[in-house]
N, C-alpha and C positions, 0 to 999 in steps of 0.2 A: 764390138764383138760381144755376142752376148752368153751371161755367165755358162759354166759348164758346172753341171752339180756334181756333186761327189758322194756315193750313193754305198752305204752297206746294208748287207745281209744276212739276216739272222735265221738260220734255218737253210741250211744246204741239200731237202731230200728234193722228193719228188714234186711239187709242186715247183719250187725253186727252179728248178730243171726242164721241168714242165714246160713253165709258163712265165715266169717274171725274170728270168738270164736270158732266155730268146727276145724276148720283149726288150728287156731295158738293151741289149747288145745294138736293137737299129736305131736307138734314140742317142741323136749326135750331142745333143745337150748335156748327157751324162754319162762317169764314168765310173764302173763299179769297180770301188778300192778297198772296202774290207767284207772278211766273209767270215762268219761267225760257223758251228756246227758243234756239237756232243760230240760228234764223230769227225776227230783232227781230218782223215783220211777223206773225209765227203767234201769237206772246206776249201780243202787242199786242188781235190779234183775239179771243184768250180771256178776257184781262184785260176787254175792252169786255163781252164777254157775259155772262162768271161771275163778274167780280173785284169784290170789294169797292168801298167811292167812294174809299176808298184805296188801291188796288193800286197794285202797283207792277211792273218788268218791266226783265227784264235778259236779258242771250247767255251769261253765263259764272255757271254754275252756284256759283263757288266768289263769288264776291260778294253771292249772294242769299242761302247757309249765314252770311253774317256778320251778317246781320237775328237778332237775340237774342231780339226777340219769338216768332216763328214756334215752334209747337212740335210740328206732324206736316210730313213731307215724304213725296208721292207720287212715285217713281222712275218717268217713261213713257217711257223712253229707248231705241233699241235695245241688243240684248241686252248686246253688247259694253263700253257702261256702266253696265249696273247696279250691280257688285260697287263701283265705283271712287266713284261717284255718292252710293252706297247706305251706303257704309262714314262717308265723309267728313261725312255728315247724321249719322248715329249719333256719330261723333266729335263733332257741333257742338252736340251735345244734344238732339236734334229725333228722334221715332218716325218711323217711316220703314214707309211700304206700298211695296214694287217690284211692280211688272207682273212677269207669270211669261214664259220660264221665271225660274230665281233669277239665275240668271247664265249668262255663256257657257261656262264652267268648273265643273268640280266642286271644285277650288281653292278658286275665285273666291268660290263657293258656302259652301264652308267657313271662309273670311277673315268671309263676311259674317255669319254665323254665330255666331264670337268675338268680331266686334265687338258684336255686341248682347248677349251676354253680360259682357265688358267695361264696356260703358257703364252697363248697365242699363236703357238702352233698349229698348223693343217693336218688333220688325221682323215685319212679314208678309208675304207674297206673295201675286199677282194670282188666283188661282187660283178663279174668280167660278163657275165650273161645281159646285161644291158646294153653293153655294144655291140650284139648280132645285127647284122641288117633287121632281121625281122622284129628284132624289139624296138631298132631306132624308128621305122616307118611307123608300126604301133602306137607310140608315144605320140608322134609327130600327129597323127591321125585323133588320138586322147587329148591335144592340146590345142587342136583345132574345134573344140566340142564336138565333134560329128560322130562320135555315140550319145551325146546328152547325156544325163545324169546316170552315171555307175552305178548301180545298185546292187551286182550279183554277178558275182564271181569266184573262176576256181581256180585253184596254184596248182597244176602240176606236177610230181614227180618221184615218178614209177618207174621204173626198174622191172622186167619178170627174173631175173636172175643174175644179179650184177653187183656180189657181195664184194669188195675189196678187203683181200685176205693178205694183205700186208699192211706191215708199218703198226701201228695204233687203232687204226678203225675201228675195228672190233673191243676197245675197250673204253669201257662207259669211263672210267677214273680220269683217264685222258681224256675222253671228249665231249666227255657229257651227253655222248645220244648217240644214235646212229643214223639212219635215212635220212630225219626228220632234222636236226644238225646241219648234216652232210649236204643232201641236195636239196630237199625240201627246202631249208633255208633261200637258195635261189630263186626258186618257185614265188615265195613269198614277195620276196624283196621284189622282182619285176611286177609282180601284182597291185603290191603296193602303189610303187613307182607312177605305173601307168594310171591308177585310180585318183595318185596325189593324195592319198588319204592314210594318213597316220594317225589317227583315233579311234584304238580300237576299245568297247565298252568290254565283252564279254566274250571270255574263248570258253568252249569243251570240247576234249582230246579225249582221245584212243590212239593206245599203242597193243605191241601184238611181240609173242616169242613166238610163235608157232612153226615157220618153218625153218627158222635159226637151229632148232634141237632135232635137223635130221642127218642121218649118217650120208656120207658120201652122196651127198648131194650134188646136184648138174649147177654148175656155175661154170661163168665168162672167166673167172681166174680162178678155178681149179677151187675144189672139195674147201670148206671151211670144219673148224674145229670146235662140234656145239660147246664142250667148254670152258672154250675162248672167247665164245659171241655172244659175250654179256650186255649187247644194246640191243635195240628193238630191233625188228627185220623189215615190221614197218608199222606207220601209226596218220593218223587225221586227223583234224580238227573244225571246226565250226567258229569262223569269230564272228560277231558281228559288230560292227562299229557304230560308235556315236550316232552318227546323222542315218543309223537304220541301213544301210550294207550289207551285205553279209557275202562270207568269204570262206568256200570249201578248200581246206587242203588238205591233199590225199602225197602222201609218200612213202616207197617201200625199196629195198634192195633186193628181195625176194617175195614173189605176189605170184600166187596163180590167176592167171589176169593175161591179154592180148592188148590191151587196152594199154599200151604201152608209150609215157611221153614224160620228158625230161626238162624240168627248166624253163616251162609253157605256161603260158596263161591264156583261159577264155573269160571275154569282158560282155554282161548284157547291159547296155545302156538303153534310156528309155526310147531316142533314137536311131539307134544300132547297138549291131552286137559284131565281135572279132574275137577271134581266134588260133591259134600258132598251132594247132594239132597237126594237122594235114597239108604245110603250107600255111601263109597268111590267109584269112579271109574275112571279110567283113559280109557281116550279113542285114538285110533290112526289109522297108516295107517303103514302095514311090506308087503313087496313084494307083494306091488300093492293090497291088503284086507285089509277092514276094520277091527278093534278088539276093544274091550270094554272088561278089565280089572278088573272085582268086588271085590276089597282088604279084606281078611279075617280078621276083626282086631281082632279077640276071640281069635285066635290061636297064643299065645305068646302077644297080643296086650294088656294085662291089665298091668295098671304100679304098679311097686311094688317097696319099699325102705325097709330097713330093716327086710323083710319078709313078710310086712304088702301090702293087696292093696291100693291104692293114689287114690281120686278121682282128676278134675281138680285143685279146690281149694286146695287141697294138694300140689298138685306139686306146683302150683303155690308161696304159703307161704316159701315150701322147697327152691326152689331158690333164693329168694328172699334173706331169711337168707342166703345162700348161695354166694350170690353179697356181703352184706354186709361184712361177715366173710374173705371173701377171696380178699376184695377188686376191684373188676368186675365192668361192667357193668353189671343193672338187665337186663333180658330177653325184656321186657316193657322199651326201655326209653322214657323221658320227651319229648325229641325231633319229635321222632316218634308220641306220642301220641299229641303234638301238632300239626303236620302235618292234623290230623284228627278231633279236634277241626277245624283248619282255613276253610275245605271241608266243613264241616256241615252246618259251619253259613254262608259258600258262600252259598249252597241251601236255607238255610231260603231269604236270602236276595236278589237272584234271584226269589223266590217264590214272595216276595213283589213288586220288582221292574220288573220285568218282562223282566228283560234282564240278558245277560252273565255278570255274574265275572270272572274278570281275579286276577291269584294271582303271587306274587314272583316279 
């Protein structure tokens, strides 16, 4: 019979709720038995819905690391404790998945890093937008060469009015950014991914407050409070990597803009080029005409494990376990997803300084 892990959780909001209690609930291999939260009452409410007939439930994260049994820890903290959260589980011998971004730091990012190397621990990151169908085919498509050499490409993720105006979002202290953090992050990471390329030479960012400071503004969740929305609204960057690449990211929570797409990447290879904008599509050039390719992903493209359809977050948790059980690496590592942290915070810090970083 093979082991059942025993899995807590630190961070009881939305995310938690979200995505990683649904998720880990269909996964027979594990059982979630302690729930951590600031707020007893949120802890409480997850414990009653997802937690084991023994759960248990505590406010201070560093008393539920001293449970010996426990041996994966989900970090859903904001951003500002991941690293600190994240490091401390790997210390107490527990695998550790954070919510993306990795941290609020590229430091922070890098501490967590050698702790799991240290330990010998498995750390992963939240980074759940790689398991859509359309990024698996992508991938699958980028790993067959049949773009040829990556050269140029854009990350994705725009918003025309989609500030989230609860929780912490809106405060730089907690999370160090705002779009560019938040989803942009995402944007990157599958970009990356697809390209295989983590050597980045030189970023320059722009960020932007402009339409953060207006009154009663049209948003998806209701008016924000400009003296509450001390991060960007939206900001891009330019990096170009080592081997000559180069990679546009654009991301906003509020843009006047139609031009609207989330968590997307377009790839030109010197063979082809693909795209997630409008659907999958692959574009190219066979005996001398052009072709655009529109991938059907309905037809055999829904994933399915044991009969059941997976959504992202599914897959996502399923391999996870998976690394851990068979001793792998996860799909997500620390390395890569630090890669993506050092990007981000060169664009904040070219946004400020008004010049290029150079990294590496």
């Amino acid at each position: 019979m093979s082991k059942v892990y025993r899995v807590g959780v630190i961070g009881c909001g939305g995310i938690a709720n979200g995505k990683h209690l649904p998720s880990l609930s269909k996964q027979s291999r594990v059982e979630v038995v302690a729930f951590c939260d600031i707020v007893k009452e949120r802890a409480e409410e997850a414990a009653e819905k997802y937690g084991s007939d023994e759960a248990t439930v505590y406010t201070d994260y560093k008393e539920l690391l001293k449970d010996s049994s426990l041996d994966i820890i989900h970090v859903l903290t904001p951003n500002d404790m991941h690293a600190e959260i994240s490091i401390a589980s790997l210390e107490a011998g527990k695998h550790v998945m954070c919510e993306k971004p990795m941290a609020k730091t590229a430091a922070d990012a890098k501490r967590m890093v050698e702790a799991a190397k240290r330990t010998g621990k498995k750390l992963t990151i939240g980074y759940d937008n790689r398991f859509r169908q359309d990024s698996l085919f992508m991938k699958k498509v980028c790993e067959a060469g049949e773009l040829g050499h990556i050269y140029f490409a854009k990350a994705h993720a725009i918003r025309r009015r989609a500030v989230p105006t609860w929780g912490v979002f809106l405060d730089e202290e907690k999370q160090g950014g705002g779009p560019l953090i938040d989803i942009g992050t995402h944007a990157l990471d599958l970009t990356l991914w697809m390209m295989d390329n983590y050597k980045p030479k030189v970023v320059l960012g722009t960020k932007y407050h402009e339409l953060s400071q207006k009154e009663d503004a049209a948003n998806a969740w209701g008016p924000w409070d400009p003296k509450k929305f001390t991060v960007e609204d939206s900001a891009f960057g330019m990096i170009v990597m080592e081997n000559g690449a180069t990679i546009m990211l654009e991301s906003s929570w509020a843009l006047n803009t139609l031009d609207v797409h989330e968590a997307k990447c377009s790839l030109s290879g010197t063979e082809a080029g693909a795209d997630m904008k409008d659907g999958l599509r692959i574009n190219g050039e066979k005996h001398s005409r052009l072709y655009t390719n529109e991938i059907d992903l309905g037809a055999g493209g829904v994933a399915f494990y044991e009969g059941k359809a997976e959504s992202n977050p599914d897959i996502e948790l399923r391999l996870w376990i998976d690394a851990i059980q068979q001793d792998k690496d996860p799909v997500v590592t620390p390395e890569q997803a630090y890669v993506v942290s050092q990007i981000l915070e060169a664009i904040y810090e070219s946004s400020q300084t008004g010049k290029a970083v150079y990294l590496n």
